[in-house]
N, CA and C atoms as a LAMMPS dump frame, in Angstrom:
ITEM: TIMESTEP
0
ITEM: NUMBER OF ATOMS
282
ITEM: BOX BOUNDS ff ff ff
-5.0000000000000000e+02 5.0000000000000000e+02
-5.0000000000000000e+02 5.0000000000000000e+02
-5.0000000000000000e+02 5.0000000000000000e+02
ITEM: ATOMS id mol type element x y z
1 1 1 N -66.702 170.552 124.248
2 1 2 C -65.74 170.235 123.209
3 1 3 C -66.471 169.491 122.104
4 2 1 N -66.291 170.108 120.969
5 2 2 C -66.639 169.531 119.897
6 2 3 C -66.26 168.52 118.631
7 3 1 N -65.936 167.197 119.207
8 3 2 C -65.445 166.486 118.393
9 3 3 C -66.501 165.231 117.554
10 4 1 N -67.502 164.837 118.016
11 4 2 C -68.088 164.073 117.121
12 4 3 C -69.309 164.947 116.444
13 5 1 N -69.616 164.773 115.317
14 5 2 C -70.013 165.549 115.001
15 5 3 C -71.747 164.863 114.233
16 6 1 N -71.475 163.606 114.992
17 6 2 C -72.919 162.934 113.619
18 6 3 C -73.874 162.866 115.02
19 7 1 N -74.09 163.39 116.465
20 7 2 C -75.198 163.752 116.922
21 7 3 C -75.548 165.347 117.195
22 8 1 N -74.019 166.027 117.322
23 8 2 C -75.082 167.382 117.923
24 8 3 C -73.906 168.065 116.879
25 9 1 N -74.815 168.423 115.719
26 9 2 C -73.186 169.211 115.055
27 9 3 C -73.1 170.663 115.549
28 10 1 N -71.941 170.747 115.155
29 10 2 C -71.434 172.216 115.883
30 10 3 C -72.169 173.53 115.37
31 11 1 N -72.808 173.548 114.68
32 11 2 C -73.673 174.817 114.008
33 11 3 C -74.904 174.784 115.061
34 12 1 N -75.115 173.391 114.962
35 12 2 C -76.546 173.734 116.07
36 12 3 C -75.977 173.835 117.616
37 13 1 N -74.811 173.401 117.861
38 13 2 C -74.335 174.063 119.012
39 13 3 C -74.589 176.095 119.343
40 14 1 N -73.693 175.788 118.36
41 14 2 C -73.202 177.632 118.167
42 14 3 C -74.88 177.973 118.209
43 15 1 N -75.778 177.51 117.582
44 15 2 C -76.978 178.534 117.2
45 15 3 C -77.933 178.308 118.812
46 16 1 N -77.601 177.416 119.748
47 16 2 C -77.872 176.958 120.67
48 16 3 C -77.6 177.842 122.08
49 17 1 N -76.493 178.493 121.677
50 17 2 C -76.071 179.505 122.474
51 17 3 C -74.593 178.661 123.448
52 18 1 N -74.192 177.8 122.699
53 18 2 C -73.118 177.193 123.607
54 18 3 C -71.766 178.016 123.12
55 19 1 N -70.737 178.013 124.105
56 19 2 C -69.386 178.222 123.253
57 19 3 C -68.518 176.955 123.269
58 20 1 N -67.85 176.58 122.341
59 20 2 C -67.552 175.415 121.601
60 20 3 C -65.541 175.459 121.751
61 21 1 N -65.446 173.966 121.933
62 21 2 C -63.707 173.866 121.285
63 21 3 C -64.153 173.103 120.499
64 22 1 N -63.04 173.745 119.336
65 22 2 C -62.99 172.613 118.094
66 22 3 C -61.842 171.487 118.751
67 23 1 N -62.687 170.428 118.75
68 23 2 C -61.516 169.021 118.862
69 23 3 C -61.79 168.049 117.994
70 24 1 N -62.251 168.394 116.559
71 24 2 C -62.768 167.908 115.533
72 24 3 C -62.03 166.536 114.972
73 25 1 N -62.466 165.5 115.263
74 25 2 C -61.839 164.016 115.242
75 25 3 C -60.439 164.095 114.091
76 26 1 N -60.749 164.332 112.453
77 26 2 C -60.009 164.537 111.384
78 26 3 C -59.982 166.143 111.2
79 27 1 N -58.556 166.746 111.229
80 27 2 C -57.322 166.144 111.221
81 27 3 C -56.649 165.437 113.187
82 28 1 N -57.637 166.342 113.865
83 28 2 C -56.666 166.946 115.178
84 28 3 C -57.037 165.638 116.205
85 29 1 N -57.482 164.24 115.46
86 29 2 C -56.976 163.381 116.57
87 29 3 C -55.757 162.675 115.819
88 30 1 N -54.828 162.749 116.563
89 30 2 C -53.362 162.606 116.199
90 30 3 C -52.545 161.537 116.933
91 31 1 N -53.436 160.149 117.032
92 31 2 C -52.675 158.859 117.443
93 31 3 C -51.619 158.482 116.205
94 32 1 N -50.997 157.584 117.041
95 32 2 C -49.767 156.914 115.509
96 32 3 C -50.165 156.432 114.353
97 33 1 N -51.981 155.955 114.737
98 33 2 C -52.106 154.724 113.507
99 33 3 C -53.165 155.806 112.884
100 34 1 N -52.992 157.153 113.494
101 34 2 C -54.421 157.802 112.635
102 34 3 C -53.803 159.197 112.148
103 35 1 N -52.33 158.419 111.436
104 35 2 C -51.763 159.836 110.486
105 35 3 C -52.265 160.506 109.874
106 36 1 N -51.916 162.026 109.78
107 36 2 C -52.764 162.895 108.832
108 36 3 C -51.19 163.753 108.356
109 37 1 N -51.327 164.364 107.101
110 37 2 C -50.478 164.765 106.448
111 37 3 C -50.34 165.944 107.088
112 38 1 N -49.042 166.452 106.91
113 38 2 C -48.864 167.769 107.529
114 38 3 C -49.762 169.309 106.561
115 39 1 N -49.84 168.79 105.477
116 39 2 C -50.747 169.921 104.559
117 39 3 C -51.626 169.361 105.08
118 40 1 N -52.515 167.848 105.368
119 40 2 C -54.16 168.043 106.018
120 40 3 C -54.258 169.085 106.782
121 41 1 N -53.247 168.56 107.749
122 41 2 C -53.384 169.528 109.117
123 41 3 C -53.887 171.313 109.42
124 42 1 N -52.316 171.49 108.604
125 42 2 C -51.924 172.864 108.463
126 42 3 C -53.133 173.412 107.79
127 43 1 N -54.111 172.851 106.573
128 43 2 C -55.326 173.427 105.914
129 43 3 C -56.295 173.611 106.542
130 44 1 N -56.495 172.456 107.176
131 44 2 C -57.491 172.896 108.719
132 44 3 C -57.701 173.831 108.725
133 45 1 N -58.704 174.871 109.441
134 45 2 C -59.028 175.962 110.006
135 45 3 C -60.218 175.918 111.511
136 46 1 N -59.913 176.37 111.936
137 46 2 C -60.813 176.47 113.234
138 46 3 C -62.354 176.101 113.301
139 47 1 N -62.911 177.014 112.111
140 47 2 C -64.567 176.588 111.955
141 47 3 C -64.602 175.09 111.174
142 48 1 N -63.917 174.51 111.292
143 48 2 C -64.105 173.292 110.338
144 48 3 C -64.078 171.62 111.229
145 49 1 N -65.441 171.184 111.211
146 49 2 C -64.992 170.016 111.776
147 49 3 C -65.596 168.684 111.113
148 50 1 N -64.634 167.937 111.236
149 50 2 C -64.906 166.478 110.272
150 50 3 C -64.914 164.967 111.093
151 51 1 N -65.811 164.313 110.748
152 51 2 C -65.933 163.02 111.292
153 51 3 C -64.636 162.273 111.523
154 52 1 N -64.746 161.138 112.053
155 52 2 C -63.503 160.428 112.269
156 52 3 C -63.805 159.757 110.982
157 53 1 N -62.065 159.425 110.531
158 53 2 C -61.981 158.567 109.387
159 53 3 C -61.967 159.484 108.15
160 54 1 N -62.715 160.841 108.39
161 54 2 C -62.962 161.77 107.017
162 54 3 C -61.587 161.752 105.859
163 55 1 N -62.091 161.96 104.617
164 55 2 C -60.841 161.575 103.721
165 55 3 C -60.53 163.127 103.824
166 56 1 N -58.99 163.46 103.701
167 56 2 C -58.618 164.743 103.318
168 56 3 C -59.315 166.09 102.265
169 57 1 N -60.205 165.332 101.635
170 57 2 C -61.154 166.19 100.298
171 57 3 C -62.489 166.79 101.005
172 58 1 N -62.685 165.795 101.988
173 58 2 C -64.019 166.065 102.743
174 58 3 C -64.348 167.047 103.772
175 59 1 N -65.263 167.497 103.022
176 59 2 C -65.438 168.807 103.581
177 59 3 C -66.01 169.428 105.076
178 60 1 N -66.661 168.17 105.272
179 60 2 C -67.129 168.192 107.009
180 60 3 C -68.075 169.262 107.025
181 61 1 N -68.111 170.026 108.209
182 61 2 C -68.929 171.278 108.767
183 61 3 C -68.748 172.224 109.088
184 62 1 N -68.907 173.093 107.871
185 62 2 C -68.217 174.769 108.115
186 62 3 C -69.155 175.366 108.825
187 63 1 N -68.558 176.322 109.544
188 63 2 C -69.425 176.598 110.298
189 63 3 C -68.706 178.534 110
190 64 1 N -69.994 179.468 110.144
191 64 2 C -69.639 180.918 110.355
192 64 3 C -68.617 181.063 111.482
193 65 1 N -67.305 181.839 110.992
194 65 2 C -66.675 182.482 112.182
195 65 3 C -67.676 182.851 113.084
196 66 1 N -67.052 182.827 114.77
197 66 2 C -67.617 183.697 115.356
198 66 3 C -66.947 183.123 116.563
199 67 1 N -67.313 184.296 117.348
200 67 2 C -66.148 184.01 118.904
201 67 3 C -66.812 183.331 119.502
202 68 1 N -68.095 182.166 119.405
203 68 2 C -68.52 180.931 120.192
204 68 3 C -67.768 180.151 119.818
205 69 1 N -66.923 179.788 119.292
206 69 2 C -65.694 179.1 118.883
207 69 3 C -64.402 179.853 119.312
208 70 1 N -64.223 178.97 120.831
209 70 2 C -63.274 179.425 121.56
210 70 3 C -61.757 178.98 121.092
211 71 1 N -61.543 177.948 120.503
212 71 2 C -60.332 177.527 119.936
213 71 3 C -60.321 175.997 119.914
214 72 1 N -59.387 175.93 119.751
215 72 2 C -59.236 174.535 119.103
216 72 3 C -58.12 173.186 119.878
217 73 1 N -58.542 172.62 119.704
218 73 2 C -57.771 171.249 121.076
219 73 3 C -57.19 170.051 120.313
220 74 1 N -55.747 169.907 120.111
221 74 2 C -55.028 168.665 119.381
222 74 3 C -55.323 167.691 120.073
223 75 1 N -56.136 166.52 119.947
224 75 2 C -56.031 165.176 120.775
225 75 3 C -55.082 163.957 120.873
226 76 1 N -54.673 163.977 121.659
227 76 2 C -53.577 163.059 121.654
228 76 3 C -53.598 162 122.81
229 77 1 N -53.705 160.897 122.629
230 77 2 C -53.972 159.689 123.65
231 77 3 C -53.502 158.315 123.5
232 78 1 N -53.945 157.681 124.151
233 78 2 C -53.778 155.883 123.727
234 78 3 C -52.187 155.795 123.761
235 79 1 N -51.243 156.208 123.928
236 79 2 C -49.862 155.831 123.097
237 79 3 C -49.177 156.428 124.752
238 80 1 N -48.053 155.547 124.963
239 80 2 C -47.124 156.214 125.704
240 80 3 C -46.497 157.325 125.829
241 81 1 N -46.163 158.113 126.771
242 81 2 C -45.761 159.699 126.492
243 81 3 C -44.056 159.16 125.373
244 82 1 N -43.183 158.116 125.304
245 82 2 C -42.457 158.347 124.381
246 82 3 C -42.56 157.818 123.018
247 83 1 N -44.082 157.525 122.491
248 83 2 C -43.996 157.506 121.542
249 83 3 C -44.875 158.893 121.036
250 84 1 N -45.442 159.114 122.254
251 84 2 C -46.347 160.218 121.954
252 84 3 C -45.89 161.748 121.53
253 85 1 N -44.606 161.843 121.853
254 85 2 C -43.616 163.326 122.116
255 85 3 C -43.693 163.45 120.459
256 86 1 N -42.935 162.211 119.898
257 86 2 C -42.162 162.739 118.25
258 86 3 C -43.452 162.418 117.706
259 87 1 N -44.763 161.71 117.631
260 87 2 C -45.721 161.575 117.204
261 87 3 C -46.324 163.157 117.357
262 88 1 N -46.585 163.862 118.243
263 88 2 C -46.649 165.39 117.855
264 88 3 C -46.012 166.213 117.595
265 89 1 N -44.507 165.99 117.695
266 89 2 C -43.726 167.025 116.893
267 89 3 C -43.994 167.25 115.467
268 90 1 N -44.029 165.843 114.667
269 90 2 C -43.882 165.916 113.529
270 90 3 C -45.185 166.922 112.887
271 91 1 N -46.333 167.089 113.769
272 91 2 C -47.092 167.701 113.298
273 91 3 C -47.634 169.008 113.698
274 92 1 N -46.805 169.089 114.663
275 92 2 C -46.803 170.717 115.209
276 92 3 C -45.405 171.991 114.212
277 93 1 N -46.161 172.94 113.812
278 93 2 C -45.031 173.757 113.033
279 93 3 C -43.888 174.431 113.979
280 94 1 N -42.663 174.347 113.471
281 94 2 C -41.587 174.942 114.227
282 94 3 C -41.998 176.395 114.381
């Protein structure tokens, strides 16, 4: 799983011969105090992963499509399952 990205970034994964989840810290770690807008989110795309803290403009690490990028993993932790439920609704699309 690929979420920090400032020792092994995900390109040199992929070129490494690994297959990868994106669990890319900004947007898709999704605690209460580490809101991200529902357009951050939704703009996201799969090959894209960004440091923690990254501002919404920042462009992080694109990486070439390709099916070593198995999919992608919302993180969700630290918080009780009832604050945790409407804390991912709001950012999952109906």
């Amino acid at each position: 799983m690929a979420y920090e990205i400032a020792y092994y970034q995900p390109d040199a994964l992929v070129s490494n011969g690994y297959n990868i989840v994106n669990a890319s810290w900004t947007p898709l770690y999704v605690v209460n105090g580490n809101c991200r807008s529902l357009e951050e989110i939704y703009a996201w795309n799969l090959f894209q992963f960004k440091k923690y803290g990254a501002k919404a403009a920042d462009a992080g690490v694109n990486i070439q499509p390709t099916p070593q990028v198995l999919g992608a993993q919302m993180c969700a932790w630290e918080q009780p399952e009832l604050q945790e439920r409407p804390s991912l609704r709001q950012r999952l699309r109906p």
